[in-house]
ZAMARGU-4260 file (C-alpha; in steps of 0.2 Angstrom, whole numbers, plus 5000, padded with zeros to 4 digits):
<rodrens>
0) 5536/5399/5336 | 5535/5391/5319 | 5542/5389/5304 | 5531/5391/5288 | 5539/5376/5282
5) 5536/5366/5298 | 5520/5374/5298 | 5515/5369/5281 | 5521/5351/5282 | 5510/5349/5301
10) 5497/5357/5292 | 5495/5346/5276 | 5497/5327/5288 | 5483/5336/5299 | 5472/5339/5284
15) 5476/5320/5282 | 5469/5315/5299 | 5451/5320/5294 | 5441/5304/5299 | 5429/5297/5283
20) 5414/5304/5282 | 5416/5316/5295 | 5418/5335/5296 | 5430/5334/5313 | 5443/5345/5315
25) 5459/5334/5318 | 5460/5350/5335 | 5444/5345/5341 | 5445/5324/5339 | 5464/5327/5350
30) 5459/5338/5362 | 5442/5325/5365 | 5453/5312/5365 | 5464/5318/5378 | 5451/5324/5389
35) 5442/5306/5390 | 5459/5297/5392 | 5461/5310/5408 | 5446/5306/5413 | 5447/5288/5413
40) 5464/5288/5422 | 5456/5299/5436 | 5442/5286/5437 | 5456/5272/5437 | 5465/5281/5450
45) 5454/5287/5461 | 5435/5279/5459 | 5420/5290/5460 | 5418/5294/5479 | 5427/5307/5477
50) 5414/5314/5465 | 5400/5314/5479 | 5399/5332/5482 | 5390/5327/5498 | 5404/5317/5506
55) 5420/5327/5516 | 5425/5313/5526 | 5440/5309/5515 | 5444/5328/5516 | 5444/5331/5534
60) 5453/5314/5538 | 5468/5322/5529 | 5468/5335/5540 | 5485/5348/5535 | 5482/5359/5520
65) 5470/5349/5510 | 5457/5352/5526 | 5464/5371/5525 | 5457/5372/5507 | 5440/5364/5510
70) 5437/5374/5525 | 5442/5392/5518 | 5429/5386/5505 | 5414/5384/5518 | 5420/5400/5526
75) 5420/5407/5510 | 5402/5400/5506 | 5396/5405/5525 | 5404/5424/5522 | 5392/5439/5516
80) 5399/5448/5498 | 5411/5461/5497 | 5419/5470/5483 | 5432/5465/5479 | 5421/5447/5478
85) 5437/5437/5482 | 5434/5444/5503 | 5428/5435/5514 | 5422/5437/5534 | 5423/5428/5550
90) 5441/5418/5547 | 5453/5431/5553 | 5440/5443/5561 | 5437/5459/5561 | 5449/5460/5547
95) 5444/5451/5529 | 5450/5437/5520 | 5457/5434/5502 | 5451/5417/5497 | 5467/5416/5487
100) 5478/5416/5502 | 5470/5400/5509 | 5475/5387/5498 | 5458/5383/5491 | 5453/5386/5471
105) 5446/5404/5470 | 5440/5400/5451 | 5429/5384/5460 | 5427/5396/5478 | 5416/5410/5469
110) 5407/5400/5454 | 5402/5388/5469 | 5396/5403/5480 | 5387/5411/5467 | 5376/5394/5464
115) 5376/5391/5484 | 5357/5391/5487 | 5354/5377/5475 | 5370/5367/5483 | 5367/5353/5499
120) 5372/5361/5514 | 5387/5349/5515 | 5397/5353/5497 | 5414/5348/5491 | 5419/5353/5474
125) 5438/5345/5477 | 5432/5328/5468 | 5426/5337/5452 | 5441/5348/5450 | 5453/5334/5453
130) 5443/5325/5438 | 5446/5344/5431 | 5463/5344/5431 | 5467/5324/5422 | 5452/5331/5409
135) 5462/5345/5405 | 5482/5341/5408 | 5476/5326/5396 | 5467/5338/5381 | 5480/5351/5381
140) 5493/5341/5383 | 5486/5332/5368 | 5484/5345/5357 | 5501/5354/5359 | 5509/5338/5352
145) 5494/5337/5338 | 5500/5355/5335 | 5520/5349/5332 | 5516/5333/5326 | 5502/5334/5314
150) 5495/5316/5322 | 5479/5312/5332 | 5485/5295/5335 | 5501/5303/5342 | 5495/5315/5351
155) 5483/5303/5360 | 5496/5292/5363 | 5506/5307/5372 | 5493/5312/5382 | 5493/5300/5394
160) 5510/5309/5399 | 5502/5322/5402 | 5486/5316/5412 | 5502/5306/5421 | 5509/5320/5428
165) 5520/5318/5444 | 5519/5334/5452 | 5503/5333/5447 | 5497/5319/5456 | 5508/5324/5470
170) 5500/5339/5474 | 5482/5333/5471 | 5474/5333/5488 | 5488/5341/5497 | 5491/5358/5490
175) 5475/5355/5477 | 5475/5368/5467 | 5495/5365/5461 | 5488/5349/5451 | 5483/5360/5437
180) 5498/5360/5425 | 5484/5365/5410 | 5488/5382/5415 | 5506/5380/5410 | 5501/5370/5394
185) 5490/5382/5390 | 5503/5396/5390 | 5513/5383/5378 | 5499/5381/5367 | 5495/5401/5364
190) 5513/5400/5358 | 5515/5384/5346 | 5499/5387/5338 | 5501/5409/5336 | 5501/5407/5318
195) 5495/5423/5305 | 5477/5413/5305 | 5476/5419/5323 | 5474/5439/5325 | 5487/5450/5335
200) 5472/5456/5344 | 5466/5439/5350 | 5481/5433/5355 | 5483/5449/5364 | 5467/5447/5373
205) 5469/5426/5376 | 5487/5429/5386 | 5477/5443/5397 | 5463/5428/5400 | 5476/5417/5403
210) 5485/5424/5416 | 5468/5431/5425 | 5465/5410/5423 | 5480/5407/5433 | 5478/5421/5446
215) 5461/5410/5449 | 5469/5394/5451 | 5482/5399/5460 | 5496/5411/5460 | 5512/5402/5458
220) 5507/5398/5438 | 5511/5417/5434 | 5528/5417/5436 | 5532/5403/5427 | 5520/5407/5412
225) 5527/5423/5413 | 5544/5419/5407 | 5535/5408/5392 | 5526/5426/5391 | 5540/5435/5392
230) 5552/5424/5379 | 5537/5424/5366 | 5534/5443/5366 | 5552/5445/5364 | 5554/5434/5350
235) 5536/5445/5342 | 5546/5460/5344 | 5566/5455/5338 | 5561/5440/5326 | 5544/5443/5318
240) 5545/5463/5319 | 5530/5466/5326 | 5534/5478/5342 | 5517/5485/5346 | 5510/5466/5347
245) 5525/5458/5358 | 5522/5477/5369 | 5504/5475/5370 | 5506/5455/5374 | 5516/5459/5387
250) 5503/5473/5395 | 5488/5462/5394 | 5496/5449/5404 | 5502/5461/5419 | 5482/5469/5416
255) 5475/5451/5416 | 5486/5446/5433 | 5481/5462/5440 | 5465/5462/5439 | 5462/5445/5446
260) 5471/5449/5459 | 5462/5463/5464 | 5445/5455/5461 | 5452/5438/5474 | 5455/5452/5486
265) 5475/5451/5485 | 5479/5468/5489 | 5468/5468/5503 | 5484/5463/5515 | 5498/5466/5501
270) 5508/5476/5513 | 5509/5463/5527 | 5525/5454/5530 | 5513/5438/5526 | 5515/5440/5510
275) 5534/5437/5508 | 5531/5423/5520 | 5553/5419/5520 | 5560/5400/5516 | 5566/5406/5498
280) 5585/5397/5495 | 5575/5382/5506 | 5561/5377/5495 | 5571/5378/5476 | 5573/5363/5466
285) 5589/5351/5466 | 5598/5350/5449 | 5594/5330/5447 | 5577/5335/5449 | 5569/5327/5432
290) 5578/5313/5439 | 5576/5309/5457 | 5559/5301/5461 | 5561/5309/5478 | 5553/5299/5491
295) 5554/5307/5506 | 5542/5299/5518 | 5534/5316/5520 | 5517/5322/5517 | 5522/5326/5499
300) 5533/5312/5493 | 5537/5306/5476 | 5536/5286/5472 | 5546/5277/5458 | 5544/5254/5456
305) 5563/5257/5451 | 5574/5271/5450 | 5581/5276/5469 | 5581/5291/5479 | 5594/5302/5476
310) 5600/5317/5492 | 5595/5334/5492 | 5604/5349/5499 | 5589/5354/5508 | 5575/5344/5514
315) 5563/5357/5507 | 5568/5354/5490 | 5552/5341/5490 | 5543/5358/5480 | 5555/5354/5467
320) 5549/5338/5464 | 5547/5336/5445 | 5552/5317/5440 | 5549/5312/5424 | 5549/5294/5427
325) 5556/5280/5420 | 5548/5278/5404 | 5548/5298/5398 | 5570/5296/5403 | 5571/5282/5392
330) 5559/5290/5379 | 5571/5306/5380 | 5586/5291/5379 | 5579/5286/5362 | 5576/5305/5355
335) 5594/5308/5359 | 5598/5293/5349 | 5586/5297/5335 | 5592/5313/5332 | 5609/5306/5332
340) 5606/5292/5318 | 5599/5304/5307 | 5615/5311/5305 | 5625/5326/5304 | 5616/5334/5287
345) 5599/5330/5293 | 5602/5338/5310 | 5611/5354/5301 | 5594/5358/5290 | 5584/5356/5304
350) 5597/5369/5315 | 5596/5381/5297 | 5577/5378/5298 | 5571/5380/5318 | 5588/5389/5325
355) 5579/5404/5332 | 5566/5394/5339 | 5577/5382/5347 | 5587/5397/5353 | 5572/5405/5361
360) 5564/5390/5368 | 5580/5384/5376 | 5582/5403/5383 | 5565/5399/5391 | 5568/5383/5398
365) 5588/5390/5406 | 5578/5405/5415 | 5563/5394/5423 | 5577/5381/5428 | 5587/5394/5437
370) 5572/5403/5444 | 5569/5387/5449 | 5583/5385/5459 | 5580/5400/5474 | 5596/5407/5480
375) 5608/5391/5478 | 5610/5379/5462 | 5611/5361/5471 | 5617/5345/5464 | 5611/5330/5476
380) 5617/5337/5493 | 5631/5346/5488 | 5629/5367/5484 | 5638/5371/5466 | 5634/5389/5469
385) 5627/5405/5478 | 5617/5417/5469 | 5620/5435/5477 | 5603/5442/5469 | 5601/5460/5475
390) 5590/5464/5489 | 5577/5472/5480 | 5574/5457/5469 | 5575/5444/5483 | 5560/5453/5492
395) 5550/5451/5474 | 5558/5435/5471 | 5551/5430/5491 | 5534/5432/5487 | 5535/5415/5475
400) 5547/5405/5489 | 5543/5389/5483 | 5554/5393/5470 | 5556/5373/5467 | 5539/5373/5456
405) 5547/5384/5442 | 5554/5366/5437 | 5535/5363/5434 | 5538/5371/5417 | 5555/5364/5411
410) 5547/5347/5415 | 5533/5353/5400 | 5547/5360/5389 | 5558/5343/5391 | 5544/5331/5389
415) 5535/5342/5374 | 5553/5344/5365 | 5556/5324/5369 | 5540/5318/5361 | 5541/5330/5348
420) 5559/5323/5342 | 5555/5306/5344 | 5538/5307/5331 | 5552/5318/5321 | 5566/5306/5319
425) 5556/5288/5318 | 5542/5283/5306 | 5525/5286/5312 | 5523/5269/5318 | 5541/5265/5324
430) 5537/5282/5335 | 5520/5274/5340 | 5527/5258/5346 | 5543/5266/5353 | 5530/5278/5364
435) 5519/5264/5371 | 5534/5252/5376 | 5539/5268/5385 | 5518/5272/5391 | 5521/5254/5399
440) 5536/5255/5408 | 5530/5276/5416 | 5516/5265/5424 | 5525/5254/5429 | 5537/5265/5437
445) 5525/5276/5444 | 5512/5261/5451 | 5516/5263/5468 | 5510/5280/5469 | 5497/5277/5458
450) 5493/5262/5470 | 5494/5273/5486 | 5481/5285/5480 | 5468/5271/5474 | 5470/5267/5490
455) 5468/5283/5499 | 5452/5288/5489 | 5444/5274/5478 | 5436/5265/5495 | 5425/5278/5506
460) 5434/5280/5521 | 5429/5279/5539 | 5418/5293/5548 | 5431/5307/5552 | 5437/5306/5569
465) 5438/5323/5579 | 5453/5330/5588 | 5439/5340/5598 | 5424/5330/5605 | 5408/5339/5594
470) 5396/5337/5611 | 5411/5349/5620 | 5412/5362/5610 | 5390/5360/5609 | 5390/5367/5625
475) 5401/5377/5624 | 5396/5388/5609 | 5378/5392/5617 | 5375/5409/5614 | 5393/5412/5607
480) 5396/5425/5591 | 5413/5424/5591 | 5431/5414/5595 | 5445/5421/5602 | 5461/5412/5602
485) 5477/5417/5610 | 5490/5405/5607 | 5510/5405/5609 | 5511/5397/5593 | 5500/5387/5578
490) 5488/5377/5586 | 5486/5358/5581 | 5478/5359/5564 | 5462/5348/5567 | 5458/5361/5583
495) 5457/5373/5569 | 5447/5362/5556 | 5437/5355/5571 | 5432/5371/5578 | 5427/5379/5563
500) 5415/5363/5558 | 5407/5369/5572 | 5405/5388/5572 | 5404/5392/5554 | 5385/5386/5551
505) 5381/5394/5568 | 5387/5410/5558 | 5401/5411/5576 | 5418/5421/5568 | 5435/5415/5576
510) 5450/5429/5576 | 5465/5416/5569 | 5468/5401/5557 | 5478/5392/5550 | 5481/5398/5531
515) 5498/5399/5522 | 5496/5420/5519 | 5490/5424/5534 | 5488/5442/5541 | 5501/5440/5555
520) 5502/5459/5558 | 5484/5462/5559 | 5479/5445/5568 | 5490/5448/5582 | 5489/5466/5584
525) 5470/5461/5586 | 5475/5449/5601 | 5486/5463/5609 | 5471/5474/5609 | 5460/5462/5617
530) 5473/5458/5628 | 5474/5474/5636 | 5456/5474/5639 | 5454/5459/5648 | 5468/5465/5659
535) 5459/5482/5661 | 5442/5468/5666 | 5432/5469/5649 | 5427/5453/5644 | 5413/5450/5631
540) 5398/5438/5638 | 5397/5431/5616 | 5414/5428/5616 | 5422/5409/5618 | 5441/5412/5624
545) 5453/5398/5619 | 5472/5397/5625 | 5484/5387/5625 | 5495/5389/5642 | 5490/5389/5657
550) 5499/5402/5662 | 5488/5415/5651 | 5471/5405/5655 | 5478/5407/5675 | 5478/5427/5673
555) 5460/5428/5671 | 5454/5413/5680 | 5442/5430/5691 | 5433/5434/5677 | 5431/5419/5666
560) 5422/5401/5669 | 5438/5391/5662 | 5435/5371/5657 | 5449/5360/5650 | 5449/5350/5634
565) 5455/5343/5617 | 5472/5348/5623 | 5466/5368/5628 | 5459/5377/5638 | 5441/5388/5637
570) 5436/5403/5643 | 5418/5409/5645 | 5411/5425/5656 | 5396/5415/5659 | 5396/5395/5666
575) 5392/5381/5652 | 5384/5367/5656 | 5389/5348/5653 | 5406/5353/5654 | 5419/5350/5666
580) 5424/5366/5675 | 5442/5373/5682 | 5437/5381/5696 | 5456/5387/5702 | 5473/5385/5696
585) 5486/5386/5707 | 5505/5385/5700 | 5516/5372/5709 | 5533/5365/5709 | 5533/5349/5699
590) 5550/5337/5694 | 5555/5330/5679 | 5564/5312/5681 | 5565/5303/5663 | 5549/5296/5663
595) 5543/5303/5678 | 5534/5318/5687 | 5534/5321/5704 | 5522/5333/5712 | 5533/5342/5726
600) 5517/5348/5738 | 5503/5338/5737 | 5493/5348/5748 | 5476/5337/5748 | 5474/5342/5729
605) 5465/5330/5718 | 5469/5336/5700 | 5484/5341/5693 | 5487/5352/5676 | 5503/5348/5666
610) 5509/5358/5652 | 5522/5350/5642 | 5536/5360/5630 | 5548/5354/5620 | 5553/5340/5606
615) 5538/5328/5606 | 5528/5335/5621 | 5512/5331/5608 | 5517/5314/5611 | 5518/5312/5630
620) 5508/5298/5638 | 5503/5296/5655 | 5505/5278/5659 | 5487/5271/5666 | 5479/5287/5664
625) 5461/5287/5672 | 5447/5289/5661 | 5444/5307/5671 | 5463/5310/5664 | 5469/5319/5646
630) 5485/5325/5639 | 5482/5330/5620 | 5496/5341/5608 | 5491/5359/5608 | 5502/5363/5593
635) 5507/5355/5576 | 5523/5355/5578 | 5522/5347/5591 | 5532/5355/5604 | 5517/5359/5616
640) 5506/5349/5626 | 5492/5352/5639 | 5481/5339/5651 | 5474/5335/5668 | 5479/5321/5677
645) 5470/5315/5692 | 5484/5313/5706 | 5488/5296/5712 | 5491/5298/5731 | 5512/5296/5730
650) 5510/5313/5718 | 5521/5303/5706 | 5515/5302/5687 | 5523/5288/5679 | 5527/5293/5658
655) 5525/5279/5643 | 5546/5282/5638 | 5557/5295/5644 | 5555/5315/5640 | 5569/5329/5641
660) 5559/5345/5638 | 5551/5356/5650 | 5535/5352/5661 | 5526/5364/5673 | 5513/5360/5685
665) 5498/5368/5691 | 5486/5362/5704 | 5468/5363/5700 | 5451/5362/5708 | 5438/5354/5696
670) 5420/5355/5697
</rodrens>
């Protein structure tokens, strides 16, 4: 979207950055610069551990959805091929797997698996791609500003912004593959550099890679570069009168996104209501959202030296999460006022001279603001507004329910538009100096986050730590081909992670996980079907059962050996040595006083089982616990708790703090 004028005059100062005695394209020299300044700030930031493909330590001590990715990428590695190439085996079994619905990076996932004979058997890619994405949200940040500006210096200069980015850094090593705002500035640079040196048919083709490029990053980048797709081919058709190339842009776009997403395996489960997974109108952004640093004490929190925490309407607006930080709002402070010195006549020939532009790009940055917003706009913790979309469009518009990221975007278009004005309005130097006095005070600002994750990940970190002993489940996996869980609800996330570590190099498969698109209609419809053939007395000798209550491990205490640990219980047809065994469970009447549990009838029993629900039952403790006691959490949320306790002779079971939920007893004979 520009002028010939503007074109010209960014066209002649480029020509003017050619370096003496060199043949370098001023493109190339920005784009470099940017890169090396990424990578520099990812070194900065986060050291080189990282980088050592060999070491996971730092991944499974993070546990949550960071552990989700790197363990649907060694699932990934561990599975046979299938067409399409994104499925994968053994995760949900018998069904398949897309790779795109666990979080992980499908672009890293398959060019990893392809080379995965010549890779350690221990391999993380997570370091590289975090280095991936500074390299890249620094180059093409970069040369989007050398494309409006005309300036290497300038654009080098601004692409520490970029390499800066909050959200970006947020995400990184929480939900990874969302730290790759290059795909959005990528869909900006197609459009500010479409130019007639470029041909209709290439530009065609380079927004049908682009979006098959973000299908293989992750999913939530077509939306938003669809509106940017969707303004652009708009403008082709009504401004430049070129319908075929605007229709035809549009078509290899949808052909590029469809394609990828058939080659990940996306349809493979499109039908399932996992796919619309709900939360839309909770997960949108807040209006003060370039303005509110956000720190929320969760797991993804924003951090700012300065400005303070503003409320939010709902505590899932974290995911729309997009502060600029201190020194890009002054910088758009001093825009504001450089556009208003140059005065009335000055800002009227630039309106004659950009108007349809401007018109266009703010139509773009209005609709990703507003699709960023879900079903309610929100100004700090009041609602302005209800938006009564249709239902047709809500059950689209639910398939992308982190609506909050759509902001992503208008954070782009505001700090490409800010930085843009400011080189515009100032001499080349006074711009300079005005951008690094406001380079200063971002890193300022944005230290302490910049500090917690130096931190975090510079340093190697201790030896992970597993929820389930590794010598348990050792014993228990002997002869073993598969996991079957039957749970009430999402088991802790480290049972997942740490049985899995376990069973995928024995080539065992497990029936459930934890992934964020799960199959939920086929998973449990499998568990009801092995259900009712263990209540009919089929049980599989190479199957491991795992539940969660004792109640459901009681029923079929007759056919299976059943031991107890990391907070569940085990089923096998066959004994395992080295383990403690259950031998019988018995239900009986226990009491609940504060901090105390009263067994009602002894009956010369030495173990008791407890089962814990409610608020905080993960965190019950048994005061003076014997080293033959354990109560872990069975569940993440924490509502769920399950142990042995070996009886003290008054039956009475003293509790570290009083607890209001629900307890039930079992008596138990262990071997």
């Amino acid at each position: 979207m520009e002028t010939s004028v503007a074109r010209n005059s960014i066209n002649e100062k480029m020509k003017a950055c050619n370096l003496k005695g060199l043949r370098i394209r001023p493109s190339i020299v920005s784009t470099l610069l940017g890169a090396i300044i990424g990578g520099l700030f990812f070194m900065g930031i986060y050291g080189v551990a990282v980088l050592d493909v060999t070491y996971d330590d730092w991944i499974r001590n993070a546990t949550g959805d960071f552990a989700q990715s790197y363990y649907g990428w060694k699932f990934y590695r561990a599975s046979a091929w299938h067409w399409p190439i994104g499925l994968m085996d053994g995760v949900a079994d018998p069904s398949l797997t897309p790779i795109m619905y666990i979080d992980s990076v499908p672009l890293f996932d398959v060019i990893f698996k392809v080379l995965s004979s010549a890779l350690p058997a221990t391999f993380q890619f997570f370091g590289i791609w975090g280095l991936c994405c500074f390299v890249l949200n620094g180059a093409v940040g970069a040369r989007i500003i050398l494309q409006l500006t005309g300036s290497v210096c300038f654009s080098a200069l601004s692409s520490v912004f970029f390499a800066l980015t909050t959200f970006s850094i947020q995400r990184l090593y929480t939900h990874t593959a969302l730290a790759a705002n290059w795909v959005i500035l990528l869909g900006i640079l197609l459009i500010v550099t479409n130019s007639e040196r470029r041909s209709p048919v290439k530009h065609v083709v380079l927004w049908g890679l682009l979006f098959f490029l973000a299908i293989s990053v992750n999913m939530y980048y077509v939306p938003i570069i669809g509106i940017l797709m969707l303004i652009e081919s708009i403008y082709i058709t009504a401004v430049k009168k070129t319908v075929w190339v605007g229709v035809l842009e549009f078509g290899a776009s949808l052909v590029g996104a469809i394609l990828a997403f058939y080659i990940y395996g996306g349809f493979y489960h499109i039908g399932s209501t996992s796919i619309n997974g709900g939360g839309l109108g909770h997960l949108g952004a807040n209006l003060n959202a370039l303005f509110n640093p956000l720190e929320t004490g969760l797991y993804l929190t924003g951090w700012s030296k300065f400005m303070k925490t503003k409320p939010v309407a709902e505590l899932g607006q974290y995911e729309g999460y997009s502060y600029l930080g201190l020194g890009l709002m002054l910088l758009l402070i001093i825009a504001i006022a450089g556009v208003l010195a140059k005065g009335g006549q000055w800002i009227k020939e630039q309106w004659n001279a950009l108007r349809v532009e401007i018109i266009y790009i703010c139509c773009a940055g209005v609709l990703l603001l507003v699709a960023s917003f879900g079903t309610d706009i929100t100004l700090n913790d009041r609602t302005l507004l209800h938006i009564p979309y249709p239902d047709f469009f809500l059950k689209i518009y639910g398939i992308f329910r982190s609506t909050g990221r759509f902001m992503w975007g208008v954070w782009d278009l505001v700090v490409i538009a800010t930085l843009v004005v400011v080189y515009r309005t100032f001499t080349s130097k006074v711009a300079a100096l005005l951008t690094v006095t406001c380079l200063l005070l971002q890193i300022s600002d944005l230290s302490p986050m910049l500090q917690n994750r130096t931190e975090l990940y510079k340093n190697r970190q201790q030896t992970y730590s597993a929820w389930i002993k590794t010598e348990d489940l050792d014993s228990m996996l002997e002869g073993k081909k598969h996991v079957m869980i039957f749970s009430d609800g999402q088991l802790k996330f480290q049972a997942y992670y740490d049985i899995a570590e376990e069973i995928i190099d024995r080539g065992i498969t497990i029936n459930d996980f934890y992934y964020s698109r799960r199959d939920t209609e086929a998973i449990e419809s499998y568990k009801k079907q092995k259900e009712t053939e263990m209540d009919s007395g089929a049980f599989e000798k190479e199957t491991l059962y795992v539940f969660d209550s004792y109640k459901k491990a009681m029923k079929y205490q007759a056919s299976l050996h059943l031991y107890y640990f990391g907070g569940l219980l085990w089923g096998s047809v066959s004994p395992m040595s080295g383990v403690r065994e259950v031998s019988s469970i018995t239900p009986t009447d226990v009491s609940l006083s504060k901090d105390q549990v009263t067994v009602k009838d002894l009956n010369s029993v030495e173990y008791l089982g407890m089962q814990f629900d409610g608020d905080n039952a993960g965190s019950v403790i048994v005061k003076s616990m014997s080293s033959e006691s354990e109560i872990q959490a069975s569940h993440d949320n924490g509502e769920r708790a399950l142990g042995i306790v070996k009886l003290p002779k008054d039956g009475s079971i003293e509790l570290e703090g009083e607890y209001s939920g629900k307890v039930e007893g079992y008596q138990m004979m262990v071997k």
